[in-house]
C-alpha positions in Angstrom: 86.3 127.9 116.3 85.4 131.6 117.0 89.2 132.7 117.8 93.1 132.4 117.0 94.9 132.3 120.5 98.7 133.6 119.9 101.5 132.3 121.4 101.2 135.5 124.1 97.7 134.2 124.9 96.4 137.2 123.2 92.5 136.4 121.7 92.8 137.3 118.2 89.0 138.0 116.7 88.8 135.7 113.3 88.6 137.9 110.5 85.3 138.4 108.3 83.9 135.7 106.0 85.5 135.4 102.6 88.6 137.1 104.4 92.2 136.3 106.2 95.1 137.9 107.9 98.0 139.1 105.5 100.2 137.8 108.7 98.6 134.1 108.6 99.1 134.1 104.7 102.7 135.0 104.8 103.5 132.1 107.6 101.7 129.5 105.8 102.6 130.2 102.2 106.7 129.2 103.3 105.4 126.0 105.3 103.4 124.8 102.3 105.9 126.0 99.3 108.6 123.9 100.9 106.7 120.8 102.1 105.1 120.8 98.5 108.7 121.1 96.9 110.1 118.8 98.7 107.5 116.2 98.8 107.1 116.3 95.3 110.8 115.5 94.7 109.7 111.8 96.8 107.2 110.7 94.1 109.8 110.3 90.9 112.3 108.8 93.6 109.5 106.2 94.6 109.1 105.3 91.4 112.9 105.1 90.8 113.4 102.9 93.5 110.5 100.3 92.3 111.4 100.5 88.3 115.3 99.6 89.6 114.6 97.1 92.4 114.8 93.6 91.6 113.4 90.8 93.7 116.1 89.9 95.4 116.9 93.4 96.4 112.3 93.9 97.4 113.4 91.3 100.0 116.0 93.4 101.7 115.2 95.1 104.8 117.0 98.4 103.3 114.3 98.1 100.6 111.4 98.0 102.7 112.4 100.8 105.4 113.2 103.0 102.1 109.4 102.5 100.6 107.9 103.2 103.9 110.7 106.1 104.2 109.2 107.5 100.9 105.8 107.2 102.0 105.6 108.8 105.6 107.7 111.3 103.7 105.0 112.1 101.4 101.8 111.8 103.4 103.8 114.0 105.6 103.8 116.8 102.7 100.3 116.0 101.8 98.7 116.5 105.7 100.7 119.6 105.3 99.3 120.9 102.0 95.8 120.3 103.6 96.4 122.4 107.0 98.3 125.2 105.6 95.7 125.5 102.6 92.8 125.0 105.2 94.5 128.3 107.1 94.5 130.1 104.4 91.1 129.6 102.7 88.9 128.5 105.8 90.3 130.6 108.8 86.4 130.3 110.3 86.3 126.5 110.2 88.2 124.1 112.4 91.2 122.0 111.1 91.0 118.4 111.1 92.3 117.5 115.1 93.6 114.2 113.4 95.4 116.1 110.9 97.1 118.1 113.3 97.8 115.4 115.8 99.1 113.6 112.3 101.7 115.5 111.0 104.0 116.2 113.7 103.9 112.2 114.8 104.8 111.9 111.4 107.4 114.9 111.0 109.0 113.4 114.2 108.7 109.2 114.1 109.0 109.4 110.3 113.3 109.9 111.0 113.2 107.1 113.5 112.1 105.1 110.4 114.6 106.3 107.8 117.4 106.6 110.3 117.3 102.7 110.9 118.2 102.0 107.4 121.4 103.5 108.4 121.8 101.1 111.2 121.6 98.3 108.9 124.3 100.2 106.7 126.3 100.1 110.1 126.1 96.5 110.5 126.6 95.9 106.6 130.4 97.3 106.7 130.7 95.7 110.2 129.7 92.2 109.4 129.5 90.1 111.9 131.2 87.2 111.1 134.6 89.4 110.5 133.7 92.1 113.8 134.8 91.2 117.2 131.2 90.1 118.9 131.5 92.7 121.9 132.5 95.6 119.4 129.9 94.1 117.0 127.0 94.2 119.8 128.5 98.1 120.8 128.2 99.4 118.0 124.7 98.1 116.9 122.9 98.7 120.9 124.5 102.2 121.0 122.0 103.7 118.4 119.3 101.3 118.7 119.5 101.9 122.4 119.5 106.0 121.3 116.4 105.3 119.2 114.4 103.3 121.9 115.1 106.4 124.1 114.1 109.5 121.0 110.6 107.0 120.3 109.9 107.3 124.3 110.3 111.1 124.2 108.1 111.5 121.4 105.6 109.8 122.8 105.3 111.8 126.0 105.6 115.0 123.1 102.8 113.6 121.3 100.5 113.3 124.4 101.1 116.8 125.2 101.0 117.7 122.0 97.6 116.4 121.5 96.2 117.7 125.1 97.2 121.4 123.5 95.3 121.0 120.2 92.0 121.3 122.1 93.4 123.7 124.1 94.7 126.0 121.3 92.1 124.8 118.5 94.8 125.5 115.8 97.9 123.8 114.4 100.1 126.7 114.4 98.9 128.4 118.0 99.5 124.3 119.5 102.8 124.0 118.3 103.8 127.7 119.2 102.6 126.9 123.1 104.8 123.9 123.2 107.7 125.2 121.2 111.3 125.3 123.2 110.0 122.8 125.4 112.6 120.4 126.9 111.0 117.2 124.7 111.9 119.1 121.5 115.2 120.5 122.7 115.9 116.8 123.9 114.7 115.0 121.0 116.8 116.7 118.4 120.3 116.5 121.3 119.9 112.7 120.7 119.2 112.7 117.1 122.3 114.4 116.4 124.2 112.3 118.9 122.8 109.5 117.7 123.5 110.3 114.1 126.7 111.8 114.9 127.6 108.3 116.7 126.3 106.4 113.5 128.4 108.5 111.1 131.6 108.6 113.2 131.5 104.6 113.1 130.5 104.7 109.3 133.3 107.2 108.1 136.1 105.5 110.4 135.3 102.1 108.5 136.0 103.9 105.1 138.8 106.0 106.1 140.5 102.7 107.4 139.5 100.8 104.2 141.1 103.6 102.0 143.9 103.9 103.8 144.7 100.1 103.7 144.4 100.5 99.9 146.9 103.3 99.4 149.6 101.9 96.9 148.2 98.8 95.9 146.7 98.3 92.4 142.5 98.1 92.6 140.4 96.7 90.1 137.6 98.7 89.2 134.8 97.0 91.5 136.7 98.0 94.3 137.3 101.6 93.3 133.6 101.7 92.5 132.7 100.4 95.8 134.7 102.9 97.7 133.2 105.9 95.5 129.5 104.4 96.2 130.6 104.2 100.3 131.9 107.9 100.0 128.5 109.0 98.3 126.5 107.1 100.9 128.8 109.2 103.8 127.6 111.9 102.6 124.2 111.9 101.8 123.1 109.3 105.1 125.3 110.5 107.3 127.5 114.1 106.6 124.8 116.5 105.6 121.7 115.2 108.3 124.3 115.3 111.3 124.9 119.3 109.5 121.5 119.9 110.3 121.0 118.7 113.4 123.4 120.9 114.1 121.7 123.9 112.8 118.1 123.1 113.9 119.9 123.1 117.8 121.4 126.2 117.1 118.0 127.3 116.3 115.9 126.2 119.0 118.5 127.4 121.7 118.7 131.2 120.0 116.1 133.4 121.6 116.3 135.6 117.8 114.7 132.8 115.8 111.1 131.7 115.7 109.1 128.6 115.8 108.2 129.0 111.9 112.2 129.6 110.6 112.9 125.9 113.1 109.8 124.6 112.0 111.0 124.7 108.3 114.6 123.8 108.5 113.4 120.6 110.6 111.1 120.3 107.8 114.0 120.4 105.4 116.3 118.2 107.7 113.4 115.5 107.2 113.4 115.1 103.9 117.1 115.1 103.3 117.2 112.7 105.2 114.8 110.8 102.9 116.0 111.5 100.0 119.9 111.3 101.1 118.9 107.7 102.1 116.9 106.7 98.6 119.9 108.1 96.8 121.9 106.0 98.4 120.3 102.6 97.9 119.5 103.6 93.8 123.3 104.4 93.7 123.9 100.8 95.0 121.4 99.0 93.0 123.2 100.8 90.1 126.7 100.0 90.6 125.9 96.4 91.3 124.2 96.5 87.7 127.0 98.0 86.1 129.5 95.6 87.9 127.5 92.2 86.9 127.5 93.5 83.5 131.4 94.2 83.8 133.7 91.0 82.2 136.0 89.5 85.2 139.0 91.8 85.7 142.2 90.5 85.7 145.6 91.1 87.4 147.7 93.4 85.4 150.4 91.1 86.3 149.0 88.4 85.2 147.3 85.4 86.9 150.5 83.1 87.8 153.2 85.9 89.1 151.7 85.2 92.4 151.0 89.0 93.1 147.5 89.3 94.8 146.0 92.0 96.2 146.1 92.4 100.3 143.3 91.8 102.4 141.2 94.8 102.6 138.0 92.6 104.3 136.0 92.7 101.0 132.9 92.3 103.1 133.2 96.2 104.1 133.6 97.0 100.7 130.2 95.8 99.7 127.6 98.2 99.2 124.5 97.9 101.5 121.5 98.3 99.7 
């Protein structure tokens, strides 16, 4: 490699041996500060989640899509240590074309991965046996469907993608000639649909199961199972669909660049991650606590024939 190509298709000589652009610097020190950060926040969460798992819970779907969550997330932030620290010291040698080809497949099929743990959340508080079977099928094919069509896109992303790394010979100038292109702008319109879809089904279950509550006496499993739904809201579902909305806002402004959209989707990824892992730990933890609790009682006693109302205890449970 000889020459940078810009995204104005302006040749840029490469600077002397032993040398680099201040300009090339400054972009990739922000790309590699917050996919280091961020990445390294994954490895004590890994570890978490194996010290806390039990085997029952290793067996769970949840459980496995979280370990393999964790570590796309971190090869992710270690491809991206290696390119940006390749600019930076070795401008005059040629990146790795399956490290670039690498990271974005893994910055954009690694959410398809994490984001199904939430569908299995979905069907956890919608159980089947207790869910009408046509609203039970709806509400599971709506976002799987969404997911078939986002992995599709990608694809067709990647192939281009791939086609502009030879062209470009860099990371940077091959995402800048496809950036704004209608795949991108498409795939992240259906993730926040499809997230927004996810939580709107997610947060209507709890706000109905509260509400159904209100006045009646709850033992302390329940209230702990309704605090551990709220937390699992949030982090799966509230703050991602916040970004999506952000990265669109992004990609659609004509005052922002690839590199500031480039690092929030960055960001949005491993939220995402992390918002998920958090989730399962808190779950593991409040079933621990619970088993360790004595059986709770009625404060009325057990013969007064108060008993508490029908809230469909299978939503309450906490999906790992």
């Amino acid at each position: 490699m000889s020459m940078f190509t810009s995204q104005s298709n302006v040749t840029i000589p490469l600077p002397p041996p032993g040398t680099n652009y201040l300009a090339t610097i400054a972009l990739s020190i922000p790309f590699l500060l917050t996919g280091t950060v961020l990445s390294s926040f994954l490895i004590p969460i890994l570890i978490a989640v194996l010290v806390f798992s039990t085997p029952q819970t290793r067996r769970h779907p949840i459980f496995v899509l979280n370990v393999l969550g964790l570590l796309l997330g971190l090869a992710q932030g270690a491809i991206n240590i290696y390119l940006e620290v390749h600019t930076m010291l070795s401008p005059t040698v040629a990146e790795s074309k399956a490290a670039i080809a690498a990271y974005p497949a893994l910055a954009f099929f690694g959410p398809l991965v994490v984001e199904s743990t939430l569908v299995i959340r979905l069907a956890a508080v919608y159980p089947r046996r207790t869910t009408p079977k046509a609203k039970f099928w709806i509400i599971l094919l709506v976002p799987i469907t969404f997911k078939f069509i986002r992995a599709t896109n990608v694809a067709v992303f990647l192939h281009k993608y791939v086609a502009a790394i030879y062209d470009a010979q860099n990371s940077i100038a091959a995402g800048e000639s496809l950036w704004g292109n209608w795949q991108t702008k498409f795939e992240w319109i259906m993730q926040a649909v499809d997230n927004g879809f996810v939580s709107f089904m997610f947060l209507r279950r709890l706000t109905r199961n509260t509400s159904t509550s209100e006045g009646v006496v709850r033992s302390k499993m329940m209230a702990s199972h309704l605090q551990a739904l709220f937390l699992i809201a949030l982090s799966n579902f509230v703050f991602p669909v916040i970004l999506n909305i952000i990265q669109l806002g992004l990609i659609f402004s004509s005052t922002t660049s690839f590199f500031q959209t480039s690092t929030v989707y960055m960001v949005n990824n491993y939220v995402n991650i992390i918002g998920v892992v958090f989730a399962t730990i808190w779950a593991i933890g409040s079933r621990r606590v619970e088993e360790s609790l004595p059986p709770t009682r009625s404060l009325f006693g057990e013969d007064n024939g108060v008993t508490f109302p029908n809230t469909n205890s299978n939503c309450l449970l906490v999906p790992y």
